[in-house]
N, C-alpha and C positions, 0 to 999 in steps of 0.2 A: 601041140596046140599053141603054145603058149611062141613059139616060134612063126608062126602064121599070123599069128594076133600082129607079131612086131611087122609081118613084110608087110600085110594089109596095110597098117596105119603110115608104112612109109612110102605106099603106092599113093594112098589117099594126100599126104601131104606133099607130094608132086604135082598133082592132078589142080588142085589148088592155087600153087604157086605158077602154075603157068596162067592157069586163069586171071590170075591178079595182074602178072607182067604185061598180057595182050603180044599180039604180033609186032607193035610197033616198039613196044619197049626197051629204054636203053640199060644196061646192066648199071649198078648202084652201088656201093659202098653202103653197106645197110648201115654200119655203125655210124657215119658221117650223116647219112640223112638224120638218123635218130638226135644227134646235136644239134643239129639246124632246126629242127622245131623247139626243143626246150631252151634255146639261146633266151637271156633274158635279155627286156628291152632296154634299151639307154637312158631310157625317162622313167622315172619311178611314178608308180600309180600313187595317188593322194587319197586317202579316204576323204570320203564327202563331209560339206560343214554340215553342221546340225545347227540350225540360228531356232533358237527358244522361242513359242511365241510371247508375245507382246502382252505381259497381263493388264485383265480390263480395269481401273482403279474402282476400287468399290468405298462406299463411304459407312463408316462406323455406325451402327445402328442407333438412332437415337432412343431416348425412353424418356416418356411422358412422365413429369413431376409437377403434383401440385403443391407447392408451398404453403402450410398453413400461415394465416397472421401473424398466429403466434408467436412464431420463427424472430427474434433478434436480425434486425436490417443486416447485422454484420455477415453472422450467420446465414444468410438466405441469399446474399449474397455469395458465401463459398461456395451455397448448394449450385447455385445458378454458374458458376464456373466450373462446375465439372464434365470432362471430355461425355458429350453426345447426349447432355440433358438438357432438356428441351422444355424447361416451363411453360405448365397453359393456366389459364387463370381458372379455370372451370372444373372442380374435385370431378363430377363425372367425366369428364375429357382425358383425365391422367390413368397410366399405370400404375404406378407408384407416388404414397404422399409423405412428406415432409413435413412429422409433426409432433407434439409431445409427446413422450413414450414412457413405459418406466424405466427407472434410473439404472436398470440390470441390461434394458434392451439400447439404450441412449448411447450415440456417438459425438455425444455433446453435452456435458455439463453447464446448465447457465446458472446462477448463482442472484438473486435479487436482495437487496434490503427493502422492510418495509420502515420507510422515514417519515418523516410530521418535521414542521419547521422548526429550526432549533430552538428558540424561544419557548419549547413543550418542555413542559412540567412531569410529564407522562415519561415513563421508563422504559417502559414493555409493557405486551400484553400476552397473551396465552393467543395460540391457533384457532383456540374454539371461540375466544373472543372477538378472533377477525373474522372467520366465515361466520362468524352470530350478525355482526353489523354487516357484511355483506347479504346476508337474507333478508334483513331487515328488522334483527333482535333489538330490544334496547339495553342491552348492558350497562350497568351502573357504570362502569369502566369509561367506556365512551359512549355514553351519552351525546348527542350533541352533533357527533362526530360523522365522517363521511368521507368517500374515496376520491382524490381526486387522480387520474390515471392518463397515460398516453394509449392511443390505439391497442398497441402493441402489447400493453400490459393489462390492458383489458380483458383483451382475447386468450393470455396467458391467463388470468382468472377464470373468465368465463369456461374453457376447458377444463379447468382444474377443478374446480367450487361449482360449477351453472350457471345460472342465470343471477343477476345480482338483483335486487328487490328494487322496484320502480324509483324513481328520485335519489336511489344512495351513489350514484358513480357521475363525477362531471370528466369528461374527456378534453384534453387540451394537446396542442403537438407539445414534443419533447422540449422545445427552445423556450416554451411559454408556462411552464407547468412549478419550476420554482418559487417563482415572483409569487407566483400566482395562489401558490400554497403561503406563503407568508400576508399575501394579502388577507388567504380565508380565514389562515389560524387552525381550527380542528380540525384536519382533512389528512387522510395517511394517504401514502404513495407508495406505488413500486415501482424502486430503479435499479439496474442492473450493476452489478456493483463496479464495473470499470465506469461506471457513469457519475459517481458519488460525487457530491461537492461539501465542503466544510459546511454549506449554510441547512445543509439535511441534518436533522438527526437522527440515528439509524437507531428503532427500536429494537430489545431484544424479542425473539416469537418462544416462547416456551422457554426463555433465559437463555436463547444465544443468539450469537450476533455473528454476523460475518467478520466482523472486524476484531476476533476474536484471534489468539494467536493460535491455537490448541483445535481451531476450526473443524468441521467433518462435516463435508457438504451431506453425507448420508443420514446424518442426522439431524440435519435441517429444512424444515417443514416448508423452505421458499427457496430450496435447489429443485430444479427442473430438469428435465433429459430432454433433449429432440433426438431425431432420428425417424427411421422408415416404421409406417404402419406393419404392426405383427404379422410375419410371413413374407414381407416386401424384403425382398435382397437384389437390387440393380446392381447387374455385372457392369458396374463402375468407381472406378476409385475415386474416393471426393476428400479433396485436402481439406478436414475441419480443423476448426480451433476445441481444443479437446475441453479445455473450460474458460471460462471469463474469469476466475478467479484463480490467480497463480500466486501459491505463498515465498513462492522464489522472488515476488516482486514487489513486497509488503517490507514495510518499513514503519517500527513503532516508536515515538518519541515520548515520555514523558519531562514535562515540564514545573520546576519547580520555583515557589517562594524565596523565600530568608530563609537561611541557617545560619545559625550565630553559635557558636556552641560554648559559651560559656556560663556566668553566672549559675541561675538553680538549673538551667537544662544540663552545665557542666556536673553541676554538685550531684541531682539524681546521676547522672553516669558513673560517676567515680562511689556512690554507696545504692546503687543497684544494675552494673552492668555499662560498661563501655557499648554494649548496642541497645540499651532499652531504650534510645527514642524510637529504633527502626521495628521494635517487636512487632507492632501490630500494622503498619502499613510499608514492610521492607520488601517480605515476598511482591506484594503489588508493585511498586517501584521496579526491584529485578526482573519483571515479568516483559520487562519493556527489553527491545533491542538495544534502546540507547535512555539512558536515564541523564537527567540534566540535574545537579546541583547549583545553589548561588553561594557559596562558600563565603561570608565577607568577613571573617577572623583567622588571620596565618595560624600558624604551629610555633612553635619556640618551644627548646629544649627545657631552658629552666623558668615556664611558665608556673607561677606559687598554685597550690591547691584554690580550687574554685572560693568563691566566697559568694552564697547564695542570696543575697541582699542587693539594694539597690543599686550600690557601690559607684565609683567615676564608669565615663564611659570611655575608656581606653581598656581594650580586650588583648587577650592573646589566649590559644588551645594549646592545650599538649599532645603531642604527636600522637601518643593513644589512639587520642578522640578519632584519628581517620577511621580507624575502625567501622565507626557507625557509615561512614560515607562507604565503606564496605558493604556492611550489612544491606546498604541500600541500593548496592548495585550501581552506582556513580559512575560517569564514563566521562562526562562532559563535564568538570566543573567551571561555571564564570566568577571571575576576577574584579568585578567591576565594586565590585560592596567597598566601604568608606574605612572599613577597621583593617586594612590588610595592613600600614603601615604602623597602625597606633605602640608595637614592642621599641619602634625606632622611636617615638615620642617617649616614652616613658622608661625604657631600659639603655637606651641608647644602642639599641642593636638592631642591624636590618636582619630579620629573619625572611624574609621571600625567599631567600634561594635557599635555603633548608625547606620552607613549604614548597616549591613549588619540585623539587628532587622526593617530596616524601609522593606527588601527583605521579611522579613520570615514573618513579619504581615500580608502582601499581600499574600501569599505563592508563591512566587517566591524563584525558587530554585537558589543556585549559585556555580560557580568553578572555579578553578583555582588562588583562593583567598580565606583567611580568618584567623582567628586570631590568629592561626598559623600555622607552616608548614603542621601538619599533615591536619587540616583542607583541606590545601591550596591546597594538593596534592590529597583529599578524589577524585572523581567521582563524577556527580551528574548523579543519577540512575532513568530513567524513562520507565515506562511502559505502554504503550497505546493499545488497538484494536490485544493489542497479541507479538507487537512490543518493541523490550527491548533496550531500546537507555543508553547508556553511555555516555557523556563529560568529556572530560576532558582538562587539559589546562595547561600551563607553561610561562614563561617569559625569554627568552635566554639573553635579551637587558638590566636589569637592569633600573634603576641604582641600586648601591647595596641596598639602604634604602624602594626603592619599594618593597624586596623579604622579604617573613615571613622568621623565624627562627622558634627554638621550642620552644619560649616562646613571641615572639609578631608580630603582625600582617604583611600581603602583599599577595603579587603574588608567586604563586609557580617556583620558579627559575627551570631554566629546567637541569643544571649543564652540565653531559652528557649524559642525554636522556632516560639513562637506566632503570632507576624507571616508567619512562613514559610506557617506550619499553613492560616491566616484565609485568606493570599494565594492557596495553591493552592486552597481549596474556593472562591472567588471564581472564578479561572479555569475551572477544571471547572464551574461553572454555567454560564461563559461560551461552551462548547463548545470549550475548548483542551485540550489533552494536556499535561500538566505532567512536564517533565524535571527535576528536582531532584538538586544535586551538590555537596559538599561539600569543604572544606581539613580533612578531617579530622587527628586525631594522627595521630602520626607513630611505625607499629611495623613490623619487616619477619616478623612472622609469616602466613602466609596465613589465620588464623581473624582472626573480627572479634570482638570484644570484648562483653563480654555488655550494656557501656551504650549501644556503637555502634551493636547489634542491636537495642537498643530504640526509639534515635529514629529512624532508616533506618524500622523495621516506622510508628512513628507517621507519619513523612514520607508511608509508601505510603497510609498511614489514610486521612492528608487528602482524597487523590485524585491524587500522584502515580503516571505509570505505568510512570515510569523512576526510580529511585533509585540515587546512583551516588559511590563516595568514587574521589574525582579528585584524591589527594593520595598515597596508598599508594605507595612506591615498588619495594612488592613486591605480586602480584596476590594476590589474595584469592576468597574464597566468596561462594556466590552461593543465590540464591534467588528462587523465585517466592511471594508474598508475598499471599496474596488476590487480586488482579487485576493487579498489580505484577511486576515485573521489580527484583529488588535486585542490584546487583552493589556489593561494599564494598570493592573496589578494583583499578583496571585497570592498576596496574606503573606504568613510565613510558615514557615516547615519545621524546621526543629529551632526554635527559641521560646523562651518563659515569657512572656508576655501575657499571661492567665488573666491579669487584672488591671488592665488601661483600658477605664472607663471614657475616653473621651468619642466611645460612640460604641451602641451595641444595638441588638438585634431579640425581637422580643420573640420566644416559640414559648406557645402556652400563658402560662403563667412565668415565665423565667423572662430574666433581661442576660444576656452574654456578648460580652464585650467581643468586639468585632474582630480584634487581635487574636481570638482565640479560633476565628473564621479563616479555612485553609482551601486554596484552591492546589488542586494536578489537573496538566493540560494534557489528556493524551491525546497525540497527532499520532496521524495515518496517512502515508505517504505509500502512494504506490505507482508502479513504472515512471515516475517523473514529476509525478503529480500530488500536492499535497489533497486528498480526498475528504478529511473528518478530523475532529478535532470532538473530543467527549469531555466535558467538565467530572473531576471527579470530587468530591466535596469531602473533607475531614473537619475535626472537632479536637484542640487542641487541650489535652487531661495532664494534672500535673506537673507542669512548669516543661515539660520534654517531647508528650510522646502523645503522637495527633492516631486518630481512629476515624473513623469511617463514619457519616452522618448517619441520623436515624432517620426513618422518610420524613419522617415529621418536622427536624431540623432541616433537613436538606428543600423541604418545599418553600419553607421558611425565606431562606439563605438562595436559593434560585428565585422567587419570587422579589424578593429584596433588589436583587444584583439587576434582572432582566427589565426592572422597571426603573432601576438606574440606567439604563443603559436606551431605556425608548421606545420598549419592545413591546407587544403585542403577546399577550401569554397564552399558551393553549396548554389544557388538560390539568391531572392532577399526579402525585407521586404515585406508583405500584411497589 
């Protein structure tokens, strides 16, 4: 069988291949044809382009934001710059609003002080005291009193508090609302605190103050949050300012009187403590970034034990004593005081250059003095949190053996002013803040003098922003001066002067001699700008060691000063 199977299959593949060939067919080289068709071509096949289509440009979807008033121009302005938001003026028109929030939900800390014009007598008040006068309570406190407000700070309350009670709010734009507060007198304000000017005074709300160093916007009753109503989250990124108050850019100055450290201020120090003038207001002093002494008696090594009595006035300290310029946190001391030469009058020996090595081993800087003119005349140049502060300082009063020359030591003599004048408008080109302080005459009245007035106003001319007579040993009048801050004279700080009756100040039943009357300047300087300036008031106990007014003194002693000076009083001590 299996032999038949083969002859069949190879009859049938006969039968076949003739059929294929046809009669006409010419015999073939099967292998050779088989080549000739799988020959490849001489041009290679190209795969096809693939061209991508053309995509359609689509545009970012926009989203509807209503900005509340409330919003900070600055602020509402970031909002309105962010990619594909679309401000409409009409809350039911938006998707999303832009408004106060709380401070957990808030992508924006704002920060306001409530201020009254400086001229106020008033301290602080408590929260419930302000939304009390915002309803329309009348509190013993402020009485009298009443808001005066920009738009903007308005609708910041009225969100916060409600509706304010009929007649208590006058609304004025932002450019016209200072004047205009010194015009009224009793009227509190809200300003934001990059907005502050030295002529505000910034209440404390519940005892804190923005301008506080130890600050915590969460615990103060006039930090705000903005941001998106609860449950609004627009898929957009918005470049905000995270707060309006950055302690990175704060800059705290205090400013001081006279220090003379000899006589009974010297004798208490040497039988109760080389720091007991600074016990009780030294922490305060160090609490400042930069503390300012007027230093006007060198150091000398074999300076005799104090002698508590009237005695000549040619002084000298013993090196000790810095101590207490320690204790008090000293950075800046000025040079400009009349007793720095007096060891060379009476010992025959220049000691500045032992005082001024005992300043710079501490690093305490100094001016207005040194061991010689040029010294004496240099700047001292500091720079803090962004804040570029300048001192400088002169001596108008003499005597002539107080002032350097160009080859030995003293106070820089002020002649006529002009070196001063040159110097400060150099610096203010320079982007510094010029503090200018003088050894002025020597009177215990609190008016300043009608020539002291003149060059103080010319000094503020130049471009300083602090003007300041740092020789008075009674406090004086003040003034804001064009852009300037003038005080003509801050008392003094650590000297015995308990009892120079040639003018005093009555609280109560008491008469206190005016010399016992101490002022501190603390300034606030922030991103560039000097902002505030706070009077801080002491009461000078035991020939050494100044303390802290009582409100009673201090209503006294503000009242006194502010109507030297022409002012216009609002309110009373808290």
């Amino acid at each position: 069988m299996r032999i038949k199977s083969i002859i069949y299959a190879i009859m049938i593949l006969g039968l076949l291949a003739g059929c294929a060939a046809g009669p006409t067919a010419q015999a073939t080289d099967p292998v050779s044809s088989s080549r000739e068709e799988i020959k490849p071509s001489l041009t290679p096949t190209q795969p096809p382009t693939i061209i991508p289509p053309t995509p359609t440009p689509t545009e970012p979807p926009e989203y509807r934001v209503w900005i509340s008033p409330a919003v900070p121009a600055e602020l509402a302005n970031e909002v309105r710059a962010g990619e594909a938001v679309r401000p409409v003026e009409a809350q039911e028109e938006a998707e999303y609003r832009f408004d106060l929030v709380p401070a957990d939900q808030a992508l924006s800390l704002w920060t306001y002080a409530l201020t009254a014009p400086f001229p106020t007598l008033l301290d602080g008040v408590t929260l419930e005291q302000a939304r009390g006068l915002w309803a329309g309570s009348q509190d013993e406190t402020l009485t009298g009193w009443r808001f005066l407000l920009t738009d903007q700070a308005l609708a910041v309350l009225r969100t916060a508090w409600g509706e304010p009670a009929e007649g208590m709010v006058d609304v004025l734009p932002a450019g016209e609302l200072l004047d205009a507060a010194w015009e009224a007198g009793s009227v509190l304000s809200l300003v934001p605190f990059e907005k502050l000017e030295p002529r505000w005074k910034v209440l404390r709300v519940d005892g804190i103050s923005p301008l506080d160093q130890d600050f915590q916007p969460e615990d103060y009753a006039l930090t705000f949050g903005f941001g998106f109503a609860e449950g609004q989250q627009p898929p957009v990124e918005l470049a905000l300012t995270a707060a309006n108050r950055d302690p990175e850019k704060m800059t705290v100055l205090m400013m001081t009187g006279v220090t003379a450290l000899v006589r009974a201020t010297a004798h208490r120090m040497e039988t109760k403590g080389l720091t007991y003038p600074a016990e009780k207001i030294g922490p305060l002093l160090s609490s400042a970034d930069l503390t300012h002494i007027s230093n006007e008696v060198s150091f000398y090594s074999d300076c005799p034990f104090p002698d508590p009595g009237p005695g000549p006035l040619y002084f000298c300290s013993r090196p000790s004593y810095i101590e207490v310029l320690e204790a008090s946190g000293a950075d800046i001391v000025e040079l400009t005081g009349n007793h720095n030469n007096d060891s060379a009058q009476v010992y025959g020996v220049d000691v500045v250059p032992e005082t001024l090595e005992l300043y710079r081993e501490r690093g305490m800087r100094y001016y207005g003095g040194g061991l010689n003119l040029d010294e004496a005349s240099r700047p001292a140049l500091v720079e803090h949190n962004g804040n570029k502060l300048a001192f400088i300082g002169c001596n108008p009063a003499g005597p002539i053996y107080a002032w350097a020359t160009e080859d030995s030591p003293g106070a820089a003599p002020c002649e006529d002013y002009q070196w001063m004048k040159d110097e400060i408008a150099r610096l203010r080109a320079e982007g510094y803040l010029p503090i200018a302080t003088f050894q002025y005459f020597e009177n215990y009245s609190n008016l300043a003098g009608p020539e002291m007035e003149v060059i103080f106003r010319e000094i503020a001319d130049a471009g300083a922003v602090v003007v300041q007579g740092s020789q008075a040993h009674t406090p004086k009048e003040m003034e804001f001066f064009n852009d300037s801050f003038i005080h003509y004279g801050l008392g003094n700080l650590y000297f015995d002067q308990m009892h120079v009756y040639q003018a005093y100040l009555t609280v109560g039943n008491q008469q206190i001699p005016t010399t016992r009357l101490e002022f501190v300047d603390r300034h606030v300087f922030y991103n560039g700008r000097h902002i505030s300036t706070d009077l801080i008031t002491l009461m000078l106990e035991d020939y050494a060691q100044p303390r802290l007014m009582t409100a009673e003194e201090r209503e006294a002693f503000l009242t006194d000063i502010f109507a030297a000076s022409g002012w216009r009083i609002s309110g009373g001590v808290q």
